[in-house]
C-alpha positions in Angstrom: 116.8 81.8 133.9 114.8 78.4 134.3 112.6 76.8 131.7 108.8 78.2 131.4 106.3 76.2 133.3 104.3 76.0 130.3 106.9 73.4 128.7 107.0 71.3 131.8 103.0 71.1 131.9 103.6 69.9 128.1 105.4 67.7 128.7 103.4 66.0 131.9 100.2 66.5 129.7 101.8 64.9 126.7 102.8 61.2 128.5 99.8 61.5 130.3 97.4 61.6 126.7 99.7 58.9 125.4 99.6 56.5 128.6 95.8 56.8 128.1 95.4 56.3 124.5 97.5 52.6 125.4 95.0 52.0 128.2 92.3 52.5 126.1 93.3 50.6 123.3 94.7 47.5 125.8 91.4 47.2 127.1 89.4 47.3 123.7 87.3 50.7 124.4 85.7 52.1 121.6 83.2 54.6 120.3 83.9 58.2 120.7 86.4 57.5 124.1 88.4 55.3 121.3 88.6 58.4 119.6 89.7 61.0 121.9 92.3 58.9 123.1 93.8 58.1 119.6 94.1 61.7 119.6 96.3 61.5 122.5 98.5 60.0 120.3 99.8 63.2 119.3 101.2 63.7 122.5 104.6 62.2 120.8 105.1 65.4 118.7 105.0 67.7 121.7 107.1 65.4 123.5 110.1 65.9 120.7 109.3 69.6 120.2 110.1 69.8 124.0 113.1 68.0 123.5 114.7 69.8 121.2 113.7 72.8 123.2 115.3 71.7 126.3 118.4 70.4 124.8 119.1 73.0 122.7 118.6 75.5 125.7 121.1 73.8 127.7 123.0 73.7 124.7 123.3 77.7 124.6 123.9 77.3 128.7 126.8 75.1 128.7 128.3 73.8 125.5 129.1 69.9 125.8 131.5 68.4 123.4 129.9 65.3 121.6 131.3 62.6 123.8 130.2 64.3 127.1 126.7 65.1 125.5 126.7 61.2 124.4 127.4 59.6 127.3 124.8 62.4 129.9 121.9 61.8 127.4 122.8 58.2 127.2 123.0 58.1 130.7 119.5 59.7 131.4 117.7 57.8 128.4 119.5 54.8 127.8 120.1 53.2 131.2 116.2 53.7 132.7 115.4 51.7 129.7 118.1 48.9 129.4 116.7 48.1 133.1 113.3 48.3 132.3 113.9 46.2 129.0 115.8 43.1 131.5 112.7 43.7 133.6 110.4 43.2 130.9 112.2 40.4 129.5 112.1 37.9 132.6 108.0 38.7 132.7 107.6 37.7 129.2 110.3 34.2 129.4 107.5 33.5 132.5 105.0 34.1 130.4 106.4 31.9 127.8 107.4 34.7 125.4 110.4 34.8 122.9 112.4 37.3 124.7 116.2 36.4 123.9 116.5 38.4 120.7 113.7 41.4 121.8 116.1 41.9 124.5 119.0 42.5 123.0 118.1 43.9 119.8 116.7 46.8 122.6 120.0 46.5 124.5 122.4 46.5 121.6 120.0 49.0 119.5 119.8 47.4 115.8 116.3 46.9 116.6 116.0 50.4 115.2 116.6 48.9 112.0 114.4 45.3 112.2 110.9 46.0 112.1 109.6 43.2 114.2 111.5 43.8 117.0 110.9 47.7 117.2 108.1 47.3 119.7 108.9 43.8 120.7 108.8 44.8 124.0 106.5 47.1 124.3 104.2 49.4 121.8 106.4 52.2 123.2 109.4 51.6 123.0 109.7 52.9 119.3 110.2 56.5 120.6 113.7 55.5 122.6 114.9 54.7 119.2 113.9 58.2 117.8 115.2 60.1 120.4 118.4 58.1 120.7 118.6 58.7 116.7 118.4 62.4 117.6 121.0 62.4 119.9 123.8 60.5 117.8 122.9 62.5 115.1 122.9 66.4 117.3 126.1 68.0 115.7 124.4 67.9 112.6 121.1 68.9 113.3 122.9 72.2 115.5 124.9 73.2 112.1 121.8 72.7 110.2 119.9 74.6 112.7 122.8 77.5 112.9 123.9 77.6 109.6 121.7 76.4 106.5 117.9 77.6 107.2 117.2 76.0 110.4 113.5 75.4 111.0 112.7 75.7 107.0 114.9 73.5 105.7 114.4 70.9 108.7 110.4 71.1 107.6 111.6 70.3 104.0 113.9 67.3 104.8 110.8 65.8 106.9 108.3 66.3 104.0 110.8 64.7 101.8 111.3 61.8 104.2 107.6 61.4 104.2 106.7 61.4 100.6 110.2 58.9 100.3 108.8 56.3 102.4 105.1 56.6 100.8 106.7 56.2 97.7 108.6 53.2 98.6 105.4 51.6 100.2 107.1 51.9 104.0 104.4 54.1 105.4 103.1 51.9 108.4 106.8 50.3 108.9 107.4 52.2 112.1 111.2 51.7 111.5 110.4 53.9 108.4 108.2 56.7 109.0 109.2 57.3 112.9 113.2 57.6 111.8 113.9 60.7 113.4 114.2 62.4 110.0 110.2 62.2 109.8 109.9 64.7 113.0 113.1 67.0 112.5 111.2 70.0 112.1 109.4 69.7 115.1 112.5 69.2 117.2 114.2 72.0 115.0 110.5 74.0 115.9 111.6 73.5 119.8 115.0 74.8 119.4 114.1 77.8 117.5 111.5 78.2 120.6 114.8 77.2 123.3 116.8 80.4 121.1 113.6 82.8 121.5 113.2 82.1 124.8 117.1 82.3 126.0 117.7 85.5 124.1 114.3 87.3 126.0 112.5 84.9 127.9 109.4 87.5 127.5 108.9 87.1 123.9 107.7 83.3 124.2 104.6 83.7 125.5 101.1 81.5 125.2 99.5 82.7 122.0 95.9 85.0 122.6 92.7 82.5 123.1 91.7 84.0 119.4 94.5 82.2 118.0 94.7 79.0 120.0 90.8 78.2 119.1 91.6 78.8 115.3 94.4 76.6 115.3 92.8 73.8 117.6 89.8 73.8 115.4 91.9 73.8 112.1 94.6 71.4 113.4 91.7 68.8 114.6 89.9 69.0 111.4 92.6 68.7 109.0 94.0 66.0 111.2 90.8 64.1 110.9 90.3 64.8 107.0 93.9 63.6 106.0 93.7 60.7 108.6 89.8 59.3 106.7 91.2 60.5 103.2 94.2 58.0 103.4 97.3 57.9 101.3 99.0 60.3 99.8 97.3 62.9 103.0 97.8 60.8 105.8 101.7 61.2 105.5 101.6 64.9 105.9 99.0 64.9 109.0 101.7 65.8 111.3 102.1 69.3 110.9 97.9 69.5 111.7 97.7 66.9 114.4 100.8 69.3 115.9 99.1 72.5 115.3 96.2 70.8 117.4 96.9 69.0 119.8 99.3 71.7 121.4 96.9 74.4 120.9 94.1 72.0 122.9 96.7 71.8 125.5 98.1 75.0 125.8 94.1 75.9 126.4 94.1 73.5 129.1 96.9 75.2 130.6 95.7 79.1 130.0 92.5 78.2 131.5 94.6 78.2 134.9 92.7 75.1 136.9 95.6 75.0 139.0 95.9 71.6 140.9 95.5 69.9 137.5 98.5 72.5 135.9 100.4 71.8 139.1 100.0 68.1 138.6 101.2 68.3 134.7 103.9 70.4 135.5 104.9 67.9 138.3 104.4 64.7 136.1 106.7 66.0 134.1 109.8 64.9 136.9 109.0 61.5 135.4 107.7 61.4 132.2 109.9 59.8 130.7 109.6 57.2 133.4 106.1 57.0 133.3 107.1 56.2 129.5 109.0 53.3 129.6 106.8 50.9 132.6 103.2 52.0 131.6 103.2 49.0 129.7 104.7 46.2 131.5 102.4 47.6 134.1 99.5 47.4 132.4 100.4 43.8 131.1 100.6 42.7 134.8 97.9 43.6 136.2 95.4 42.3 133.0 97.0 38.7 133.5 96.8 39.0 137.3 93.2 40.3 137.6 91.8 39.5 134.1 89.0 41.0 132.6 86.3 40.3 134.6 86.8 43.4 136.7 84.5 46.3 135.6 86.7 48.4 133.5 86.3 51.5 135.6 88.5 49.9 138.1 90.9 48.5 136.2 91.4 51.9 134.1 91.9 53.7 137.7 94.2 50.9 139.0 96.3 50.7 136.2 97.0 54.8 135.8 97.5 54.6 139.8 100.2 51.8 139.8 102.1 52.8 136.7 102.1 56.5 137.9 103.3 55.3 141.2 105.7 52.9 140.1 107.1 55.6 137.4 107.3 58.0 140.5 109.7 55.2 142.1 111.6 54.5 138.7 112.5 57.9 138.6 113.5 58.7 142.3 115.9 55.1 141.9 117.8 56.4 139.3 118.1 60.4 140.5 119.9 58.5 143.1 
């Protein structure tokens, strides 16, 4: 049995949205591009749904005890970006940044807790403290997920984490609303999608075009219409922006253009990679170039070098 191909395209589609949407937004596009790309943005949902689909399928594989679980995830997440963080941190003391305390508070973790430091080296570096939050906290979320309701109850303790930070004014602290409480039932959604697919790898199939053009449709709209309506709405847009953006993609992939599936598919090796150096990238090559190079070029150059230098990241530490 091997994973579906489908989640491994997901998964390269996903970074490749979000890598985008931080291009985009570095070099000050706007108008409708602005748009689309912020919609990339969503990418980070699919991105946990997939992990909690692919850890809880090795989980019904091979069993790990906590410890040995700790220290392979730990292993595979933490140390690409501890490097990558000591990297980051020379460029910015050359650049006359503050980097002492960024640095360690990524190193030693507590900057999970201290909102100015949770993307104080880089506007994506908030998602290594999810994930990492997911990991200490996995025996739970499996006895939750075996024993008291699963994906239900997992959807009820994120609306309640939701409407807890809205109510406490926390809403665009992204120590607050991206604790990993805030997407448990998307990474519950993945398991439950992991225990499907291990138990008869037939019954998870892509959903009919009928349905997947409903829900893009709906989960674009509604994500758009809580998004302009604001607070209370905008805390509950993740269930739609979900529901859409992984219905666009999984058209993308039904469609079957299949150098651009093969590519996903294949980005996905080094996602994760791709993840953590985007940005420094991209901060290099503005100050060495600037901005007097048409955009065009600059866009292509910078998705060129970080790709590549994510393909290098990766193959370093598979070593």
């Amino acid at each position: 049995m091997r994973k579906l191909d489908v989640v491994n395209f997901l998964r390269g589609y996903s970074i490749s949205t979000i890598v985008i949407m931080h291009l985009v937004g570095m070099l000050g596009i706007s108008g409708i591009w602005e748009k689309a790309a912020a919609f990339g943005g969503a990418g980070v949902h699919v991105f946990i749904l997939c992990s909690g689909f692919g850890l809880y399928l090795s989980y019904l594989r091979k069993p790990l005890g906590y410890i040995a679980f700790l220290k392979k995830r730990f292993t595979r997440i933490y140390m690409p970006m501890a490097v990558l963080c000591v990297a980051t941190a020379v460029w910015m003391a050359c650049m006359g940044r503050e980097w002492f305390i960024p640095l360690w508070g990524n190193l030693l973790l507590f900057k999970m807790f201290v909102p100015e430091l949770e993307s104080s080296m880089g506007g994506q570096m908030w998602f290594v403290s999810t994930i990492i939050q997911f990991y200490l906290a996995w025996p739970l979320i499996v006895k939750l997920f075996n024993t008291w309701g699963g994906v239900k109850l997992a959807l009820i303790i994120s609306l309640l984490w939701s409407t807890t930070v809205g109510l406490l004014g926390y809403a665009e602290e992204r120590v607050w609303n991206s604790f990993f409480l805030q997407y448990l039932w998307e990474f519950c959604l993945g398991m439950k999608m992991a225990e499907i697919y291990h138990d008869n790898p037939k019954a998870l199939e892509v959903p009919r075009w009928k349905y997947l053009l409903t829900l893009c449709v709906a989960g674009v709209g509604l994500t758009g219409i809580m998004g302009f309506a604001g607070w209370p709405w905008k805390l509950y847009n993740d269930i739609p922006s979900l529901m859409g953006y992984m219905s666009l993609a999984l058209i993308i992939y039904k469609v079957g253009i299949k150098p651009l599936n093969r590519l996903l598919e294949w980005t996905n090796r080094f996602s994760y990679e791709w993840y953590l150096v985007h940005m420094l990238v991209f901060d290099i090559i503005f100050y060495c170039i600037g901005y007097n190079v048409p955009i065009a070029v600059v866009f292509v150059l910078c998705l060129l070098l970080s790709y590549s230098t994510a393909i290098a990241y990766s193959r370093i530490w598979s070593k």
